[in-house]
N, CA, C and O atoms as a Maestro MAE file, in Angstrom:
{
 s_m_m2io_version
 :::
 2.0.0
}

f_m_ct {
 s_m_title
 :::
 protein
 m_atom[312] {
  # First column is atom index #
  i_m_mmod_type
  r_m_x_coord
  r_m_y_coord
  r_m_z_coord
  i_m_residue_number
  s_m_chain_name
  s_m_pdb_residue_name
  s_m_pdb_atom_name
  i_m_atomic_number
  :::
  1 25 125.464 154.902 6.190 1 A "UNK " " N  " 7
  2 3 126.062 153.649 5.757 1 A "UNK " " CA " 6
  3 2 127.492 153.914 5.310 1 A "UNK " " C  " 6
  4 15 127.770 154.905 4.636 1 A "UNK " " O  " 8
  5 25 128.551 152.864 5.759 2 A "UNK " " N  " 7
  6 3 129.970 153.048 5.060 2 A "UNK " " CA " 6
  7 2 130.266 152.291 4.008 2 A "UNK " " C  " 6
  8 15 129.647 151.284 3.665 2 A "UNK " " O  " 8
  9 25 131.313 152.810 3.424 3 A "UNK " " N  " 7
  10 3 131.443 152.018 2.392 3 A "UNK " " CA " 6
  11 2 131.942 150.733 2.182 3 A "UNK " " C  " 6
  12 15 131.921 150.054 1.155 3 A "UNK " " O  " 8
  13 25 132.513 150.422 3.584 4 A "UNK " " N  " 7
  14 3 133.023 149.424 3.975 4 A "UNK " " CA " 6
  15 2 131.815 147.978 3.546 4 A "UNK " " C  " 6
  16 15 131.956 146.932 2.911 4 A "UNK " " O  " 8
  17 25 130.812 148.536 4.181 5 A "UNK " " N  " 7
  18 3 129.538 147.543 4.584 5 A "UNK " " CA " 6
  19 2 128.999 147.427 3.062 5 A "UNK " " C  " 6
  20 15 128.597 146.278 2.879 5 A "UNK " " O  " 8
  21 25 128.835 148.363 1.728 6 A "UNK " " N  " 7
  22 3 128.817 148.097 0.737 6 A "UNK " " CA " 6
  23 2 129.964 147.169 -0.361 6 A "UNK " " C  " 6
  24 15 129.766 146.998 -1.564 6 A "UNK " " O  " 8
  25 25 130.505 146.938 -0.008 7 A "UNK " " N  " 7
  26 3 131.969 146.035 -0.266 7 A "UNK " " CA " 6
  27 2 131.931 144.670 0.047 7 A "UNK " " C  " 6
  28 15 132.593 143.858 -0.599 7 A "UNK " " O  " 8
  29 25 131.145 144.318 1.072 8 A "UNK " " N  " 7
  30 3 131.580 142.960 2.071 8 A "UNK " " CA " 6
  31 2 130.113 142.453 0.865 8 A "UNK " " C  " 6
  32 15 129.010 142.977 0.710 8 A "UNK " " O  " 8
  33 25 130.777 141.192 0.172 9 A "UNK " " N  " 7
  34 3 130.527 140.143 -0.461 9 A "UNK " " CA " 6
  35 2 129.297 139.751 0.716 9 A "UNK " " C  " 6
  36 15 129.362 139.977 1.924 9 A "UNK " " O  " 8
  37 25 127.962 138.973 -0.174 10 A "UNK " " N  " 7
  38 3 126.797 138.548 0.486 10 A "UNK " " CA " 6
  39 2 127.873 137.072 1.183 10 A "UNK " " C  " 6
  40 15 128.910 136.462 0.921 10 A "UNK " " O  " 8
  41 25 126.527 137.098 2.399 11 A "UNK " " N  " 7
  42 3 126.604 135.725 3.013 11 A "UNK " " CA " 6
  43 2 125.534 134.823 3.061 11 A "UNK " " C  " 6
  44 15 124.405 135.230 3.333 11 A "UNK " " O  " 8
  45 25 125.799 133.446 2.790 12 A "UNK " " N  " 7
  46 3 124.813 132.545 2.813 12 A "UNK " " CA " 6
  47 2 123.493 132.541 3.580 12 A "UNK " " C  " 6
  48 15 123.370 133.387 4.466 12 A "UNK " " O  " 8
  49 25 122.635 131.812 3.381 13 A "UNK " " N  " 7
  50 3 121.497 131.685 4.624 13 A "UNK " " CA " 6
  51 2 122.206 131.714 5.660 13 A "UNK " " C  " 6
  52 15 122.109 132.830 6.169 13 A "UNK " " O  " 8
  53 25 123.057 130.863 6.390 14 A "UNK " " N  " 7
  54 3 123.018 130.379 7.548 14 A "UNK " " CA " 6
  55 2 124.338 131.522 8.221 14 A "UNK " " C  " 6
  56 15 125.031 131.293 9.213 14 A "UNK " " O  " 8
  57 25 124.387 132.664 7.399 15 A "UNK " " N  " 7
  58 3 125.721 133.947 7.976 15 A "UNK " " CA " 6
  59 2 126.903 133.614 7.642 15 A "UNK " " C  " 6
  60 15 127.708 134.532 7.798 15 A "UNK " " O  " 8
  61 25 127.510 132.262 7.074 16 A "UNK " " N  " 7
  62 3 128.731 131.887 7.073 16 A "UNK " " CA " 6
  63 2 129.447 132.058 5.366 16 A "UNK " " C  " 6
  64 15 128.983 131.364 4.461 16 A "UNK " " O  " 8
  65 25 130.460 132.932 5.132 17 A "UNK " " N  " 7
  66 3 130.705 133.258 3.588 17 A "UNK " " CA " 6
  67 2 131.330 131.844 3.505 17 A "UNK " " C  " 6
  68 15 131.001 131.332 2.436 17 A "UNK " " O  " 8
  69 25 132.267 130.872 4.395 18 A "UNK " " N  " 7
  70 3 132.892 129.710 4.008 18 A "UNK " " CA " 6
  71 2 131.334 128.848 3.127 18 A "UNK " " C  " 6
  72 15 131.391 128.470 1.957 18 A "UNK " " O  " 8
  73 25 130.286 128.723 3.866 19 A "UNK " " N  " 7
  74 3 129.713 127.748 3.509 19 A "UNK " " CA " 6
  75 2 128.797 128.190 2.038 19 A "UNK " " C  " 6
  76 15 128.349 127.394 1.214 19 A "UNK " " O  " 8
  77 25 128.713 129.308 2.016 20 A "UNK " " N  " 7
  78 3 128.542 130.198 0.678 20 A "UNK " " CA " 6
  79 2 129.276 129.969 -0.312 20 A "UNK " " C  " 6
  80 15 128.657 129.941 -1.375 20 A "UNK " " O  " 8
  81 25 130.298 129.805 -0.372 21 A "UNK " " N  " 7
  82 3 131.296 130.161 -1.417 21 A "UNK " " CA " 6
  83 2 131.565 128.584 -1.765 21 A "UNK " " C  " 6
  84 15 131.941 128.429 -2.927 21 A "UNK " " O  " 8
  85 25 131.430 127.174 -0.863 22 A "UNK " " N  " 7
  86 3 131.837 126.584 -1.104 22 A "UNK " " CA " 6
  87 2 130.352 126.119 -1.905 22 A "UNK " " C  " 6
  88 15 130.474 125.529 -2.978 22 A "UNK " " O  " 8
  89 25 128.854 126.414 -1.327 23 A "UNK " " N  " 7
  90 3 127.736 125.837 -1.935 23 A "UNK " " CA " 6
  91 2 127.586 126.571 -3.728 23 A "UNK " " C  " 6
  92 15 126.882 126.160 -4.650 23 A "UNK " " O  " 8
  93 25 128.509 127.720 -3.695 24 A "UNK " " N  " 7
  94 3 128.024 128.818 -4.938 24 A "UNK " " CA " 6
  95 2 129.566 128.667 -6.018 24 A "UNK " " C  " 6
  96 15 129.745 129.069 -7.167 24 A "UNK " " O  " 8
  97 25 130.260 128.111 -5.315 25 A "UNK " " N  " 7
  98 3 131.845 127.972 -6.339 25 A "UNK " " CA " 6
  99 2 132.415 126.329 -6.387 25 A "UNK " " C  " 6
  100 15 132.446 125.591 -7.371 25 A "UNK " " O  " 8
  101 25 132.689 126.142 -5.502 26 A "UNK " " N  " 7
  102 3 133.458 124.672 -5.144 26 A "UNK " " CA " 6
  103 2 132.284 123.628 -5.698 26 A "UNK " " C  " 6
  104 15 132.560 122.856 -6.616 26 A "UNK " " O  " 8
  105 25 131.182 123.642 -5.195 27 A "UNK " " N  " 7
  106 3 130.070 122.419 -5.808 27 A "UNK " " CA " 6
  107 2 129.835 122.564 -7.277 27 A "UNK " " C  " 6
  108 15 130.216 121.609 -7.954 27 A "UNK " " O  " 8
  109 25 129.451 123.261 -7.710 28 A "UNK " " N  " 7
  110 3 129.455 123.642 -8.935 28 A "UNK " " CA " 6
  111 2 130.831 123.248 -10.113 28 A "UNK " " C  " 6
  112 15 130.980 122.823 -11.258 28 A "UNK " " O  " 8
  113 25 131.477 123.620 -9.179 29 A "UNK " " N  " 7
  114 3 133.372 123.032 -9.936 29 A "UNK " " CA " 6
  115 2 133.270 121.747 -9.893 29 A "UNK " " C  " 6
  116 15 133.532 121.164 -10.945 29 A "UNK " " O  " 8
  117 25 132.856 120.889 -8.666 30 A "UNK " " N  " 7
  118 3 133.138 119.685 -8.783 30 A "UNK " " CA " 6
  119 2 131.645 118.562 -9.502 30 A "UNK " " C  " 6
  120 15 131.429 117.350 -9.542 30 A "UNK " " O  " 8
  121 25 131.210 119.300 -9.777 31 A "UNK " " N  " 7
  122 3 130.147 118.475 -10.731 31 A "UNK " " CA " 6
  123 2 130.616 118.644 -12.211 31 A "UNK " " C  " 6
  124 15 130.340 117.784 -13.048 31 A "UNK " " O  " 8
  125 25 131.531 120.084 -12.610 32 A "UNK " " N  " 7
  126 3 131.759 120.504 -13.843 32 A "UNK " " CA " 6
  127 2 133.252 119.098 -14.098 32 A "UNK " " C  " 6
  128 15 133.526 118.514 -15.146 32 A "UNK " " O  " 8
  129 25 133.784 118.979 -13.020 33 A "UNK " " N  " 7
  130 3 135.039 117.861 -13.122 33 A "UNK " " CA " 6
  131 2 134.357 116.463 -13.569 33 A "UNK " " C  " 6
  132 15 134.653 115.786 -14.554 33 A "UNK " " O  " 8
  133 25 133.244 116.171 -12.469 34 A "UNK " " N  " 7
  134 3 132.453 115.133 -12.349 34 A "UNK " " CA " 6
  135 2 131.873 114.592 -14.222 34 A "UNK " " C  " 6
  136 15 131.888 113.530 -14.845 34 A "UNK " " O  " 8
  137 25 131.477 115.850 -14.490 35 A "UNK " " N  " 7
  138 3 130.825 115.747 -15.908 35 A "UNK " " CA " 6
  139 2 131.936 115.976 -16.813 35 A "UNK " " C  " 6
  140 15 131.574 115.975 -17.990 35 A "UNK " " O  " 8
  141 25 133.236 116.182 -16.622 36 A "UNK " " N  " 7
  142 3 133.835 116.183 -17.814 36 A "UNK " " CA " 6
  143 2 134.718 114.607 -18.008 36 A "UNK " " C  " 6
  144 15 135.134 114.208 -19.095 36 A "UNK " " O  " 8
  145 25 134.853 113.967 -16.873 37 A "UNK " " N  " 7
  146 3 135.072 112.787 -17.005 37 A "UNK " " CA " 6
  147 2 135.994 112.816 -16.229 37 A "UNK " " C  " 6
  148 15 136.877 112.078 -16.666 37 A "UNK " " O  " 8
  149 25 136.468 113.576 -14.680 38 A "UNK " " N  " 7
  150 3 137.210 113.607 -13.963 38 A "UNK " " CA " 6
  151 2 137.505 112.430 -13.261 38 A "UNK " " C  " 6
  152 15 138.672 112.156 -12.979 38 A "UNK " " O  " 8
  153 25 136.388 111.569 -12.892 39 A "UNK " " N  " 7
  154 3 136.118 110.946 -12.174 39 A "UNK " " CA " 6
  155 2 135.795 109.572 -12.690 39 A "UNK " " C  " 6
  156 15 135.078 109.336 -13.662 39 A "UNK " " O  " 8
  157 25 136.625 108.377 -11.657 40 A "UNK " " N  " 7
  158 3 136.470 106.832 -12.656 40 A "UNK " " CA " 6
  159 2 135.862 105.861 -11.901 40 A "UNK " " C  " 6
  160 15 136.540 105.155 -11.155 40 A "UNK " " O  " 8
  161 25 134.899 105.757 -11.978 41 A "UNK " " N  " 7
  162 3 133.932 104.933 -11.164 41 A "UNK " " CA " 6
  163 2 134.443 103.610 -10.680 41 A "UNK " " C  " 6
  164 15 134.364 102.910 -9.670 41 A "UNK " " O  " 8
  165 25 135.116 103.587 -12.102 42 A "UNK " " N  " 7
  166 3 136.332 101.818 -11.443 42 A "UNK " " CA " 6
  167 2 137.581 102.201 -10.468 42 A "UNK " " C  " 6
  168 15 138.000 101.212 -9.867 42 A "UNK " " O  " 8
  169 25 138.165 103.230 -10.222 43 A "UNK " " N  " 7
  170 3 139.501 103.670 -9.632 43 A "UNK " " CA " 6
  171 2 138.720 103.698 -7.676 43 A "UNK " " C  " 6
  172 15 137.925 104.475 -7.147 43 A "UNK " " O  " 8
  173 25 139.253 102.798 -7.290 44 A "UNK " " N  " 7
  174 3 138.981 102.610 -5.860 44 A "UNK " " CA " 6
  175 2 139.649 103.914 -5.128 44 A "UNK " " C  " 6
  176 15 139.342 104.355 -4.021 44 A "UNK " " O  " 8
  177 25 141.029 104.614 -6.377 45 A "UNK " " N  " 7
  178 3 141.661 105.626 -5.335 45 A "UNK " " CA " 6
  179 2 140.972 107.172 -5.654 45 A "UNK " " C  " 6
  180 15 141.196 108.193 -5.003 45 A "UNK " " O  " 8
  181 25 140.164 107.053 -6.721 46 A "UNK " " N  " 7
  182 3 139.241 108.502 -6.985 46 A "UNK " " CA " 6
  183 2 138.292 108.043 -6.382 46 A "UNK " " C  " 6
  184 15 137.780 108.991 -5.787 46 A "UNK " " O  " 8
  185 25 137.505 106.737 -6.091 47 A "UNK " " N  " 7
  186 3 136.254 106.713 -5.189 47 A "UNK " " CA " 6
  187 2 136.357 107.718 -3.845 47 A "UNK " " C  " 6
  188 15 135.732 108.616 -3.282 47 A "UNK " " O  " 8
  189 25 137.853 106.763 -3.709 48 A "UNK " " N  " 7
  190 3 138.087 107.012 -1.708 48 A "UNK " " CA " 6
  191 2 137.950 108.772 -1.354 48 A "UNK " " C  " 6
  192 15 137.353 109.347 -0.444 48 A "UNK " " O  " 8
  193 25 138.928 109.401 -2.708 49 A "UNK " " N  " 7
  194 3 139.023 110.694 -2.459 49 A "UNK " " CA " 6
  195 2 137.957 111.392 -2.772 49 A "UNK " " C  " 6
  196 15 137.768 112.460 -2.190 49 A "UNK " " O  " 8
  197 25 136.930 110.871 -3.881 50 A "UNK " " N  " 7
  198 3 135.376 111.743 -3.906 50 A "UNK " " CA " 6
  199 2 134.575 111.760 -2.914 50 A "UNK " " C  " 6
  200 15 133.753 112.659 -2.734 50 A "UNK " " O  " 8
  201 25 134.784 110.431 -1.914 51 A "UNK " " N  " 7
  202 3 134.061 110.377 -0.454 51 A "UNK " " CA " 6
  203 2 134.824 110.945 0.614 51 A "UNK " " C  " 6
  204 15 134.328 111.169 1.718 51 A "UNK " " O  " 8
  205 25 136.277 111.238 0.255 52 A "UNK " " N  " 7
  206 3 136.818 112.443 1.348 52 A "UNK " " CA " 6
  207 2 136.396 113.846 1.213 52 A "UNK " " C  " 6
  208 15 136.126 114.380 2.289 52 A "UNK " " O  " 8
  209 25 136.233 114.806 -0.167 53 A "UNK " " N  " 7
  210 3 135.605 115.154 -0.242 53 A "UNK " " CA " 6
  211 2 134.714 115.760 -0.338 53 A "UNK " " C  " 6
  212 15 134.619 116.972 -0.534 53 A "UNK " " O  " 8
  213 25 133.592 114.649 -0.154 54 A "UNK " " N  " 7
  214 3 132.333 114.873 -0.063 54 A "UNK " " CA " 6
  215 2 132.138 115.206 1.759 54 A "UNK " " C  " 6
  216 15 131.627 116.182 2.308 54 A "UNK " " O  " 8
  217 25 132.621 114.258 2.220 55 A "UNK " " N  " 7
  218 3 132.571 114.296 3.412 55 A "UNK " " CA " 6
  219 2 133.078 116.113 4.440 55 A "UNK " " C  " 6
  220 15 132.617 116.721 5.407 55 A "UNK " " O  " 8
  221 25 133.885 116.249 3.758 56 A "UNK " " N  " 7
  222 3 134.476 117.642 3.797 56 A "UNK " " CA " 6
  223 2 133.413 118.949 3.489 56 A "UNK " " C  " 6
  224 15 133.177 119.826 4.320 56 A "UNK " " O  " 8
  225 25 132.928 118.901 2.364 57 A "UNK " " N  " 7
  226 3 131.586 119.653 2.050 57 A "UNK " " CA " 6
  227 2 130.540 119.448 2.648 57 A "UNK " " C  " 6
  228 15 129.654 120.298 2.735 57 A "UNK " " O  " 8
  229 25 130.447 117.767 3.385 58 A "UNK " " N  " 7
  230 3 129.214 117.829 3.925 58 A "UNK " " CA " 6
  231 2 129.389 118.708 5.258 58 A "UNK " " C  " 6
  232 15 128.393 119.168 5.818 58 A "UNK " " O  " 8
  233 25 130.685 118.925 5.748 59 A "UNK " " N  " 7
  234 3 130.611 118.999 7.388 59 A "UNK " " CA " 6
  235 2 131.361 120.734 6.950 59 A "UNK " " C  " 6
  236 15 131.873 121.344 7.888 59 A "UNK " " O  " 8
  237 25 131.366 121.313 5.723 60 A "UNK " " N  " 7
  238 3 131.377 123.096 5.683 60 A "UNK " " CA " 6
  239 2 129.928 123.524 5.229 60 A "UNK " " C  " 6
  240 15 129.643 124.719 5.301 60 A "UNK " " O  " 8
  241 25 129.095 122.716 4.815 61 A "UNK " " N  " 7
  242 3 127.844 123.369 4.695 61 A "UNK " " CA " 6
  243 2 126.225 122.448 4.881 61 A "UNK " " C  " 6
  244 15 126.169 121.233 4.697 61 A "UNK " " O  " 8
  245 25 125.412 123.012 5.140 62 A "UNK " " N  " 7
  246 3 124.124 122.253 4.948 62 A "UNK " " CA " 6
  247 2 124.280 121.176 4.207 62 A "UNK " " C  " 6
  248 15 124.910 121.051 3.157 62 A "UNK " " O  " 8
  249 25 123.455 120.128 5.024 63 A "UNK " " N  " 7
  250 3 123.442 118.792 4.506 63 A "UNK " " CA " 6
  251 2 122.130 118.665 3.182 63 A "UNK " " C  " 6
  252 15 122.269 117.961 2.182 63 A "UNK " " O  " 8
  253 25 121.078 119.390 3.435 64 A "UNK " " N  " 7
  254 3 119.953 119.571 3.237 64 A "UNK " " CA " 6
  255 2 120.303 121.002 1.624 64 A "UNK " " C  " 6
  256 15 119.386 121.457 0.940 64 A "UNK " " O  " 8
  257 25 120.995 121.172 1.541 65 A "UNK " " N  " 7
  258 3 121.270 122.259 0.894 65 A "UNK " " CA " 6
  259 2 121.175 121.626 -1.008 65 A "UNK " " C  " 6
  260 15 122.086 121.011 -1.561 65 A "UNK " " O  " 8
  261 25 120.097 121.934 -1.531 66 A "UNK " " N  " 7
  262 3 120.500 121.921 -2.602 66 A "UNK " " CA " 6
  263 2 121.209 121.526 -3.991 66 A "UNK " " C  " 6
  264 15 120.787 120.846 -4.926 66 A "UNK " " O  " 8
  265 25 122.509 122.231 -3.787 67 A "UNK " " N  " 7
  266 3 123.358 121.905 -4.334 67 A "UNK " " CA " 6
  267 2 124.024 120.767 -4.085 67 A "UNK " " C  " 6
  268 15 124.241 120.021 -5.039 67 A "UNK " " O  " 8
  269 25 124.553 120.342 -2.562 68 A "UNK " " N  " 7
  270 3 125.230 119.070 -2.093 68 A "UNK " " CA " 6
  271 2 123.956 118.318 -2.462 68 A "UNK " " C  " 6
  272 15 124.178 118.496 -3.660 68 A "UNK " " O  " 8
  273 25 122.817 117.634 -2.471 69 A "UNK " " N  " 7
  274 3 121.842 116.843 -2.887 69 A "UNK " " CA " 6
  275 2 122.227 116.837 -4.332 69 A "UNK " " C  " 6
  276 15 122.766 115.781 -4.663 69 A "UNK " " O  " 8
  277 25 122.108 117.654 -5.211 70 A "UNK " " N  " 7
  278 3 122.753 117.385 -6.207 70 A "UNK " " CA " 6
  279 2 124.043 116.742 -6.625 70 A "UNK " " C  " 6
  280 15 124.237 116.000 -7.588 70 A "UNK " " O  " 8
  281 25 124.908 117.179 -5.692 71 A "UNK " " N  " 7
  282 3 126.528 116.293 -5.913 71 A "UNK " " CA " 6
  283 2 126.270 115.247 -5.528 71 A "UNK " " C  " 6
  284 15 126.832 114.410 -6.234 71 A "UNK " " O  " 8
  285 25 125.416 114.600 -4.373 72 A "UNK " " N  " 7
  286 3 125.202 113.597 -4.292 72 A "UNK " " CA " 6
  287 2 124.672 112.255 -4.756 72 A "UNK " " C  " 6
  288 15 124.967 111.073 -4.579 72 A "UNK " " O  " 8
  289 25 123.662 113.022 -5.501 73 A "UNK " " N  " 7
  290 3 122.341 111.827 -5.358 73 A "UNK " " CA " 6
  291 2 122.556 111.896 -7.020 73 A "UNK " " C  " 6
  292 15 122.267 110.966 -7.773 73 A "UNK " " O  " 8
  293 25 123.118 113.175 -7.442 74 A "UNK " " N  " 7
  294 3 123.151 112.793 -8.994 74 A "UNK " " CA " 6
  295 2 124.376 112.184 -9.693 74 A "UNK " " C  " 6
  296 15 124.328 111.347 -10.594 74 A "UNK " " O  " 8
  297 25 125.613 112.786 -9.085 75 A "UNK " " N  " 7
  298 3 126.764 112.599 -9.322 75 A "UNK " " CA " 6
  299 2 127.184 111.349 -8.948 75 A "UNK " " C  " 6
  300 15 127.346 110.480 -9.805 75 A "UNK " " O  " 8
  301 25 127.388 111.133 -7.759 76 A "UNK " " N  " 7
  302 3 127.787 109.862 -6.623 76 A "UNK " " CA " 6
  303 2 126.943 108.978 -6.556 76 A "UNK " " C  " 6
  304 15 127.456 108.084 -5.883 76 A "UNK " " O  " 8
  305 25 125.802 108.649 -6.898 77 A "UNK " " N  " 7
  306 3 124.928 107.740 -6.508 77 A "UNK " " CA " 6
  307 2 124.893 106.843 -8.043 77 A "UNK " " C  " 6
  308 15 124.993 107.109 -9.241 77 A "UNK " " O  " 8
  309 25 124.650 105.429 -7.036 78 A "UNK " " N  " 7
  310 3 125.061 104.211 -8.342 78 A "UNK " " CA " 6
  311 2 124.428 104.035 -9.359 78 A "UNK " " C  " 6
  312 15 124.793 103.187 -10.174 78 A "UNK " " O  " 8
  :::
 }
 m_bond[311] {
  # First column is bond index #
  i_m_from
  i_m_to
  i_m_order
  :::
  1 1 2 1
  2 2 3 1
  3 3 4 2
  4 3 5 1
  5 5 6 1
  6 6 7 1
  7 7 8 2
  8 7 9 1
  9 9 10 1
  10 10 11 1
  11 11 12 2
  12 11 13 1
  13 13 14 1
  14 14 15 1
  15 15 16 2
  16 15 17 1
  17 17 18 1
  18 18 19 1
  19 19 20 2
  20 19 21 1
  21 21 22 1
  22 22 23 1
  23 23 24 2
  24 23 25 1
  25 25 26 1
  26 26 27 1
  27 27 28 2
  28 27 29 1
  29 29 30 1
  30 30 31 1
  31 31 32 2
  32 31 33 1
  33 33 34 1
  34 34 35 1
  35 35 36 2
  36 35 37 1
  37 37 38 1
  38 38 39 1
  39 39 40 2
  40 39 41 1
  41 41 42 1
  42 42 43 1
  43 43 44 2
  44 43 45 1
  45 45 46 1
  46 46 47 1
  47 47 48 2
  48 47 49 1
  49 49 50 1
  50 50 51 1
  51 51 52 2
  52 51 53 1
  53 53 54 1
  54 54 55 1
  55 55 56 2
  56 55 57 1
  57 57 58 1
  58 58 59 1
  59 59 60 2
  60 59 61 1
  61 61 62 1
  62 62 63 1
  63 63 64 2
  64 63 65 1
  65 65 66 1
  66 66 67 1
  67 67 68 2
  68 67 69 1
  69 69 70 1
  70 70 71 1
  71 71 72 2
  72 71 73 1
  73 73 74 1
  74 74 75 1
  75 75 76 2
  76 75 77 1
  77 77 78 1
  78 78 79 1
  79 79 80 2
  80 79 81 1
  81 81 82 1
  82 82 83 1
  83 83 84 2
  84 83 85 1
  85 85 86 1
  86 86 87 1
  87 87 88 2
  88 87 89 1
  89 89 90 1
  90 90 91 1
  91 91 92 2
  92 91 93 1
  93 93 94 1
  94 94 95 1
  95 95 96 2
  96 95 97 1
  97 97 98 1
  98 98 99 1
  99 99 100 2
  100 99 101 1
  101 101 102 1
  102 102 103 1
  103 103 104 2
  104 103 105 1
  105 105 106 1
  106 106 107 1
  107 107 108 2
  108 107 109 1
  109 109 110 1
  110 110 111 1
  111 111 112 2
  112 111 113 1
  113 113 114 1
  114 114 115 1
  115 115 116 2
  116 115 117 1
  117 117 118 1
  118 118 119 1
  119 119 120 2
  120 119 121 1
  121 121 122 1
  122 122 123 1
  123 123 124 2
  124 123 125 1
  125 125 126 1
  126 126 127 1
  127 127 128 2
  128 127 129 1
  129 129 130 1
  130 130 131 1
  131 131 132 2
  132 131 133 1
  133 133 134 1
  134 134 135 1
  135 135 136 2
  136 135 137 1
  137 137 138 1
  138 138 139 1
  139 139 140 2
  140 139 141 1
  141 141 142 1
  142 142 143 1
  143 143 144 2
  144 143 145 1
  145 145 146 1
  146 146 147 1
  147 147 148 2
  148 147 149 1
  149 149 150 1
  150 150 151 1
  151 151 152 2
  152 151 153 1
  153 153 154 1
  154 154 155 1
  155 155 156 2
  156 155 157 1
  157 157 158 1
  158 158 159 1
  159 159 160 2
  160 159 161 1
  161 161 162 1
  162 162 163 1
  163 163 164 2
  164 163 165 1
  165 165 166 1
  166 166 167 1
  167 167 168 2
  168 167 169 1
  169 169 170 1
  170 170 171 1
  171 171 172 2
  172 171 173 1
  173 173 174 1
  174 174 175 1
  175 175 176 2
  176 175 177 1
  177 177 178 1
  178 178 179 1
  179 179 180 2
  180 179 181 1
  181 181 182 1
  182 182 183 1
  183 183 184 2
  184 183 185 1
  185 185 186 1
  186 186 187 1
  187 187 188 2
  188 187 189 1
  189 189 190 1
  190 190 191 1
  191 191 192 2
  192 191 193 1
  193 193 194 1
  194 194 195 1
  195 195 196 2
  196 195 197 1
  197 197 198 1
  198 198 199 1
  199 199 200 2
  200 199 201 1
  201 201 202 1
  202 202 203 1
  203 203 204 2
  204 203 205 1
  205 205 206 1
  206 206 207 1
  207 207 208 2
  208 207 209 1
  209 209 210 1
  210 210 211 1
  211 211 212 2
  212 211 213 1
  213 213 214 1
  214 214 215 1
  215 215 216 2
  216 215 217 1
  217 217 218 1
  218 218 219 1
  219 219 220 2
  220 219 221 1
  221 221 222 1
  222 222 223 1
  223 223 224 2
  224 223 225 1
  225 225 226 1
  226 226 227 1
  227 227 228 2
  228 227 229 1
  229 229 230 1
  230 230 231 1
  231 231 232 2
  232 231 233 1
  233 233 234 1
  234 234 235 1
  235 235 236 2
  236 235 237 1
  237 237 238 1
  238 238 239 1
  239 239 240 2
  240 239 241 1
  241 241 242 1
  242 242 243 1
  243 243 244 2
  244 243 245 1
  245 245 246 1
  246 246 247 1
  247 247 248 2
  248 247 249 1
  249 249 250 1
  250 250 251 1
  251 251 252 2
  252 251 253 1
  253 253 254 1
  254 254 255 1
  255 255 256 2
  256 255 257 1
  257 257 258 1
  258 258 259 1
  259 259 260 2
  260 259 261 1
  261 261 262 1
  262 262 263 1
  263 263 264 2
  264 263 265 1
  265 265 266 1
  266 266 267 1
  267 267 268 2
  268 267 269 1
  269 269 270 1
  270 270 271 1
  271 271 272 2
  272 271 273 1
  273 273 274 1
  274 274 275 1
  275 275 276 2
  276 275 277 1
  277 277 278 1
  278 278 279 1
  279 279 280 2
  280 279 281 1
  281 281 282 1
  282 282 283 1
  283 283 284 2
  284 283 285 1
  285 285 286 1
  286 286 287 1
  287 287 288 2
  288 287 289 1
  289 289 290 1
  290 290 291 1
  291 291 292 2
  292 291 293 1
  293 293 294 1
  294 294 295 1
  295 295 296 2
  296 295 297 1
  297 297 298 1
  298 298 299 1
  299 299 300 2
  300 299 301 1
  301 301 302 1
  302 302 303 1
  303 303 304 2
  304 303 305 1
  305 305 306 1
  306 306 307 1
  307 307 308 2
  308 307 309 1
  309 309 310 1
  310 310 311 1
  311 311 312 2
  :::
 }
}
């Protein structure tokens, strides 16, 4: 074994470190924004951009994943 191959950061289920990093760092950040009061349920221009996104996370990782069900259904949902 090299040492190289001991170095290289794990990868998600599905082999991809993008969709890893964004389900294990980025989701997690944006629920911590979500819950600190980042976000204004009345502002049509933070809606538009929480559904850009979201939309963005949905299409770098599993839809079915976890964490995005959580940003979703707990965070975003009415």
């Amino acid at each position: 074994m090299e040492l190289d191959d001991e170095l290289e950061p794990e990868i998600g289920p599905g082999g991809d470190m993008v969709s890893s990093m964004i389900s294990q760092v980025v989701i997690p950040r944006l629920c911590k924004l979500i819950e600190g009061g980042a976000l204004d349920p009345y502002s049509i221009r933070h809606i538009r951009r929480m559904i850009d996104i979201a939309e963005q996370v949905e299409a770098s990782i599993e839809q079915e994943g976890v964490r995005f069900q959580v940003l979703i259904f707990h965070y975003l949902s009415p």
